[in-house]
C-alpha positions as CSV (number, residue, x, y, z in Angstrom):
1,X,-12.4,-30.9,-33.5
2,X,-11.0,-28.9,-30.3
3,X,-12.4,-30.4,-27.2
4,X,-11.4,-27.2,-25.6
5,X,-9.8,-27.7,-21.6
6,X,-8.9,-31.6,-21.2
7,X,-11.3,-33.5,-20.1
8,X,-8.5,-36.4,-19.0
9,X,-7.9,-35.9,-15.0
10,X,-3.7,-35.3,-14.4
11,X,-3.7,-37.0,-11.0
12,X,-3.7,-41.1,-11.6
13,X,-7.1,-41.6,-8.8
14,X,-9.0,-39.3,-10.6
15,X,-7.7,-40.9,-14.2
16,X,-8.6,-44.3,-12.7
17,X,-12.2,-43.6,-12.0
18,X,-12.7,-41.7,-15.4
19,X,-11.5,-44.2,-17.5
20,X,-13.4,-46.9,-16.1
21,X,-16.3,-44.7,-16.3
22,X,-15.5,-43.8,-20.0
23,X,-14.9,-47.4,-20.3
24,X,-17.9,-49.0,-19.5
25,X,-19.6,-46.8,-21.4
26,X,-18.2,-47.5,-24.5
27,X,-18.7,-51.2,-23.9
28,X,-22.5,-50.7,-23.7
29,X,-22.9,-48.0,-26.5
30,X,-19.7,-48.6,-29.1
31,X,-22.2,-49.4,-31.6
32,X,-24.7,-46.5,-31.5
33,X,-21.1,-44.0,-30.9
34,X,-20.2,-45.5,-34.3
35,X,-17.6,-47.4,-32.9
36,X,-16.3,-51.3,-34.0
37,X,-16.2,-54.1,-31.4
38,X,-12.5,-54.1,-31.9
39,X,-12.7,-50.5,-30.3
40,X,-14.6,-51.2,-27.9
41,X,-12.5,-54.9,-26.6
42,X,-9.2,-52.7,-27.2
43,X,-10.5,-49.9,-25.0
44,X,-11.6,-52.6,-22.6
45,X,-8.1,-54.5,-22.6
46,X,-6.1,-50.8,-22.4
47,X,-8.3,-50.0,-19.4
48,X,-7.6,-53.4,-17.7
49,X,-4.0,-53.2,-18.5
50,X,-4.1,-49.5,-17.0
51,X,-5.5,-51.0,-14.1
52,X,-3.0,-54.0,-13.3
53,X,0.0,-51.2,-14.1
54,X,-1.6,-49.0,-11.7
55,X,-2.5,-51.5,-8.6
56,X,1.3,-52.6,-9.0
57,X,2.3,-48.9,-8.7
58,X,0.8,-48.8,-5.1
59,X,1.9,-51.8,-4.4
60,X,5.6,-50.9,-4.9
61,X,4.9,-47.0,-3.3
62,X,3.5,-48.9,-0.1
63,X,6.4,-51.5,0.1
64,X,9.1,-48.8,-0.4
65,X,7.1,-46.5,3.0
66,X,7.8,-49.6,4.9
67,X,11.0,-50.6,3.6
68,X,12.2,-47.3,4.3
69,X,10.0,-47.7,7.6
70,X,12.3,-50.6,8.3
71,X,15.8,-49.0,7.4
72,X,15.2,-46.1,9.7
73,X,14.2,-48.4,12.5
74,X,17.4,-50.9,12.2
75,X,19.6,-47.7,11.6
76,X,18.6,-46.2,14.8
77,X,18.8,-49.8,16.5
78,X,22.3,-50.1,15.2
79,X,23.4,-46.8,15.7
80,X,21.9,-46.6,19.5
81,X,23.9,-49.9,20.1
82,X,27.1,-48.6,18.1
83,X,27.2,-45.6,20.4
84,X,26.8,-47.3,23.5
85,X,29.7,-49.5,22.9
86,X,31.7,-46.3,21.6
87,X,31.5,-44.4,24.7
88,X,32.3,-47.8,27.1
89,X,35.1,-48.1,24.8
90,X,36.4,-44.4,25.0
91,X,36.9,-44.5,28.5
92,X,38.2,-48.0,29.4
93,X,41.9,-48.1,31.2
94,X,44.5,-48.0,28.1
95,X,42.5,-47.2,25.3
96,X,45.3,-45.0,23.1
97,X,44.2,-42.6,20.0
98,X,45.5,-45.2,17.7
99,X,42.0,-47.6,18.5
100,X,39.7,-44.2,18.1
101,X,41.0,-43.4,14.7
102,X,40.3,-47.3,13.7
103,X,36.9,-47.3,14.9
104,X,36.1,-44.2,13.3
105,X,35.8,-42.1,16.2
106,X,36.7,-38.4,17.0
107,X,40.8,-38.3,18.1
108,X,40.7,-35.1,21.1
109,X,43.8,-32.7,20.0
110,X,46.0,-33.2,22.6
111,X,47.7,-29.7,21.7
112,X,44.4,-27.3,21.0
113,X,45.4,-24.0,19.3
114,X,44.2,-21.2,21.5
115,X,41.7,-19.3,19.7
116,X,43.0,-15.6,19.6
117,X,41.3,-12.8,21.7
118,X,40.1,-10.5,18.5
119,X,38.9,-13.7,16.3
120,X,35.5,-13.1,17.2
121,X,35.4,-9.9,16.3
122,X,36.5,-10.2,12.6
123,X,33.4,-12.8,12.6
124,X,30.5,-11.4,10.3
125,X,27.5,-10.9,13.0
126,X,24.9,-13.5,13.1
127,X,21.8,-13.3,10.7
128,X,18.2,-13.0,12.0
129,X,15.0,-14.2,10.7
130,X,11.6,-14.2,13.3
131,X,8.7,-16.3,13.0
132,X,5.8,-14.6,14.5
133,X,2.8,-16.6,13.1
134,X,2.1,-18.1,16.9
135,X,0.1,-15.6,19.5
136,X,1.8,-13.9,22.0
137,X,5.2,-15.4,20.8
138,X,8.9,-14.7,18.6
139,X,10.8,-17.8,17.1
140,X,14.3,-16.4,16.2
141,X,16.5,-18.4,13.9
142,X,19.9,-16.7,14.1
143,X,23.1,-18.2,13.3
144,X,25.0,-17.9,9.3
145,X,22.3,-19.4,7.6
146,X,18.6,-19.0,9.8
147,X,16.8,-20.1,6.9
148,X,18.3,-23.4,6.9
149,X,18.5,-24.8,10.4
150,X,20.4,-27.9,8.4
151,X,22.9,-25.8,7.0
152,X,23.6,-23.8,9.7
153,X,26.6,-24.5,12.0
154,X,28.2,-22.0,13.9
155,X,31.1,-20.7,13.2
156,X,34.7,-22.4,14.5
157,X,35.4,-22.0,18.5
158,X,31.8,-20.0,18.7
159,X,29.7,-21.2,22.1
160,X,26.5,-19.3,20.9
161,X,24.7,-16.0,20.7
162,X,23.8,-13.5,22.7
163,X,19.8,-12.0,22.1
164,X,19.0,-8.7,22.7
165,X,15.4,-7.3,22.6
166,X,13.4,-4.1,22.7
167,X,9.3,-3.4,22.6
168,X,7.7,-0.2,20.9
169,X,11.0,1.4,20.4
170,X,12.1,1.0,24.3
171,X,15.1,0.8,26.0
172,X,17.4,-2.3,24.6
173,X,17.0,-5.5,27.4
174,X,19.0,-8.6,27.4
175,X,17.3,-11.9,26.6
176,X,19.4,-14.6,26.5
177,X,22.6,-16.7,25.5
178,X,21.4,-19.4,23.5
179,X,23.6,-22.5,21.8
180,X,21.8,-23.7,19.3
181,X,19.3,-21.9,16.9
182,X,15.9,-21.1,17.2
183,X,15.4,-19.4,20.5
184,X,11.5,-19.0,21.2
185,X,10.7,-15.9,23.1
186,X,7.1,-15.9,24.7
187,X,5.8,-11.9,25.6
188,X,3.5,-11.6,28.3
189,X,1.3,-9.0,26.6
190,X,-2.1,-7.8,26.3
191,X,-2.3,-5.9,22.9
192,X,0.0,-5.8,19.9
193,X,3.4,-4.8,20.3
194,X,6.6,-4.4,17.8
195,X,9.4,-6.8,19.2
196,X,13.0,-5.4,17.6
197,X,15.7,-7.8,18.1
198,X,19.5,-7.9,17.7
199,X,22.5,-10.0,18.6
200,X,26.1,-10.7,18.7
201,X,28.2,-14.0,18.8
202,X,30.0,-15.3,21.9
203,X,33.0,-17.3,21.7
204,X,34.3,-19.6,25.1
205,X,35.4,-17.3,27.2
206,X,32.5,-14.6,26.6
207,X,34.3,-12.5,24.1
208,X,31.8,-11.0,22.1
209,X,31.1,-10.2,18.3
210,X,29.6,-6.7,17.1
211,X,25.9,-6.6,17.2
212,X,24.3,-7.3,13.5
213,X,21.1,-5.8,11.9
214,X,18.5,-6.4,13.5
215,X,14.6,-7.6,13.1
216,X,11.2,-6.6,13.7
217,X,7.9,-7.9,13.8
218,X,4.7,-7.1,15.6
219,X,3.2,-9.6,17.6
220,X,0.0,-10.2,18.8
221,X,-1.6,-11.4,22.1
């Protein structure tokens, strides 16, 4: 016979409380359901078993949060400690490259290769993408890769970016230099307004990158 949609729950809670429902149920009425009392003690030992299988399951889920709880607090004990000691180290009378590179730590170049004047602009421009879901406010993720804020570094010998900006279709104004990726621009405004925005890379000494497309959005007060 086709049951039609399945009556089981997917999600293990829900499961839990139907079967013990279902359960009990067929404890009480197996015989009147045309069912033996080996079906009914077997359903009765399944649903027990289901329980103990299921208890230990949140057992182990709640122990692995706080083991992992645990780790993340030693790491950042150890690693708070590990960088302390690093940067004593570093600058104590003598210290030679030779005792960085066995501890693990970054060895300065002594002989830096000048980063030549055109580099940064053969660099693709910077990428855009705006988040305008808060009032009154722009949050611009620029860089290689803005939709991954993990994945992405700026390019080699690149300080940062430089933000442009323009409302309704305006004259082009200059927001900001920004390092590090998203810059949040806040509008004092009393009605919608479309926000374009461009930018441009800018490598140590302020040489700068040709502007890339740019983005638009319309923000609200």
């Amino acid at each position: 016979m086709n049951m039609g949609k399945d009556y089981i729950p997917f999600r293990d809670a829900a499961f839990a409380e139907w079967l013990a429902i279902f359960t009990a149920y067929i404890a009480a009425h197996y015989a009147e359901l045309g069912l033996s009392a080996a079906d009914k003690d077997n359903m009765i030992a399944a649903n027990n078993d289901w329980k103990a299988g299921f208890s230990a399951h949140i057992t182990a889920k709640n122990a692995a949060r706080g083991a992992k709880g645990t780790k993340n607090n030693k790491r950042k004990t150890a690693e708070s400690l590990a960088r302390n000691l690093a940067q004593r180290a570093t600058v104590y009378p003598g210290i030679t490259n030779a005792h960085r590179a066995s501890m693990g730590l970054t060895v300065p170049d002594t002989n830096p290769t000048p980063t030549a004047p055109e580099y940064v602009g053969t660099l693709d421009p910077p990428l855009l993408l705006l988040d305008w879901s808060g009032r009154g406010q722009v949050v611009i993720h620029f860089g290689v890769n803005p939709e991954n804020e993990k994945e992405n570094a700026k390019p080699k010998d690149i300080a940062g970016v430089k933000i442009w900006f323009r409302q309704d279709g305006g004259a082009w104004q200059f927001l900001a230099d920004d390092t590090n990726s998203p810059y949040t621009h806040q509008l004092t405004i009393t009605e919608s307004v479309t926000v374009e925005y461009k930018a441009q890379w800018f490598d140590k000494k302020m040489r700068t990158s040709s502007f890339g497309q740019t983005a638009k959005c319309v923000v609200t007060p």
